[in-house]
C-alpha positions as CSV (number, residue, x, y, z in Angstrom):
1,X,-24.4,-4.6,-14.2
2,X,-22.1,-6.4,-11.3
3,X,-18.4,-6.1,-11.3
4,X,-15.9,-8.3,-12.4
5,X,-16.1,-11.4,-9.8
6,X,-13.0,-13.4,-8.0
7,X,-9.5,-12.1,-6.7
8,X,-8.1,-8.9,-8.3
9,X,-4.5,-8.6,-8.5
10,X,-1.6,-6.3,-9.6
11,X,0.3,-7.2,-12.2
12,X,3.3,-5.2,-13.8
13,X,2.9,-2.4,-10.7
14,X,0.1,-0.5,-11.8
15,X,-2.3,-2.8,-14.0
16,X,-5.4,-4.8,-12.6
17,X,-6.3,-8.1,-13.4
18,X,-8.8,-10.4,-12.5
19,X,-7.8,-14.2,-11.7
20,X,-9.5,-15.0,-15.2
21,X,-6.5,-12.7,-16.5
22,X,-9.4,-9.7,-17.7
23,X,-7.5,-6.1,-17.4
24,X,-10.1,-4.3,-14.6
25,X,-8.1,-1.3,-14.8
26,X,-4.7,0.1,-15.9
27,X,-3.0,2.8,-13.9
28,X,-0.6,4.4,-15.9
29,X,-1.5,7.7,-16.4
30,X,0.8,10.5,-16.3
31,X,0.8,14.1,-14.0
32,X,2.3,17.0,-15.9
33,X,4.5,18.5,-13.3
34,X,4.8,15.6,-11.3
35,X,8.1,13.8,-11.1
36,X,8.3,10.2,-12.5
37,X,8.9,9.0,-8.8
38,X,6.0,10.7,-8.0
39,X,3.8,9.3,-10.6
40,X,4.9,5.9,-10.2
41,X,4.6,5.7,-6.7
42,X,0.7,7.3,-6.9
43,X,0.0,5.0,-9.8
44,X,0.8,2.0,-7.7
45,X,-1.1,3.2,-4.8
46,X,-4.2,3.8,-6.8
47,X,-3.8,0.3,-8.6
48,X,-3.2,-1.6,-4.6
49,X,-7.0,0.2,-4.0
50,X,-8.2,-0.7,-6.5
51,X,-7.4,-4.4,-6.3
52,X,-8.4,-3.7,-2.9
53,X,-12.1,-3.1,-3.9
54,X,-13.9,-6.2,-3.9
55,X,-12.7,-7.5,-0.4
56,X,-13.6,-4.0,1.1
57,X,-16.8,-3.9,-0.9
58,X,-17.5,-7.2,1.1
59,X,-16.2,-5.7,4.3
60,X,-18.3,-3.0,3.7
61,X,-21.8,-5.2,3.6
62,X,-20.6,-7.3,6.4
63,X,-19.9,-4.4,8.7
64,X,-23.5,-3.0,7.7
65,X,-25.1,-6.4,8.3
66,X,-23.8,-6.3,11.9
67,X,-24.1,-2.9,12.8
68,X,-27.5,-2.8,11.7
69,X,-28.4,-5.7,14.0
70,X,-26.8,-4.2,17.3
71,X,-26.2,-0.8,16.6
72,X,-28.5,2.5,16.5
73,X,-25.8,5.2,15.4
74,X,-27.5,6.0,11.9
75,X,-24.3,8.0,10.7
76,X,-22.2,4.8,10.4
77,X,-25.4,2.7,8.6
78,X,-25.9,5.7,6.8
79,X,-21.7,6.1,5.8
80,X,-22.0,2.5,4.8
81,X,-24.7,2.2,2.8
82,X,-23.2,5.6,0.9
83,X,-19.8,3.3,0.4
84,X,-21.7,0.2,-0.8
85,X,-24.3,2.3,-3.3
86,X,-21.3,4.4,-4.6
87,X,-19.8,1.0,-5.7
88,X,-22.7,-1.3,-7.0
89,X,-24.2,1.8,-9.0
């Protein structure tokens, strides 16, 4: 199955949404002993990757495209086709 296609975006700080308004993730968990600043502040970090995801996942095959065409350091195809798998599996 492929993810969710188009623009994600935050809404409300720490939700997900895709530009046909589907919810691809929420991030509002809670941390027991973390302080609500804390929290907050993580959750909205984790939900900015997250929306983040399809532009690096992009990146990510571009990159590879190129560096396989002119480069012959395995360890960054090799890192880069680790990233890309990890997020089509």
């Amino acid at each position: 199955m492929e993810h969710t296609k188009g623009i994600w975006k935050i809404k409300h700080t720490q939700n997900v949404f895709s530009e046909t308004g589907r919810l691809v993730a929420s991030c509002s968990g809670h941390q027991q002993n973390f302080d609500e600043a804390q929290n907050t502040a993580e959750n909205e970090a984790n939900a900015r990757l997250i929306a983040a995801a399809p532009d690096l996942l992009e990146a990510c095959k571009e990159a590879l495209s190129i560096i396989e065409k002119y480069s012959d350091v395995p360890v960054h195809i090799f890192a880069l086709k680790e990233a890309i798998a990890k997020a089509e599996a």
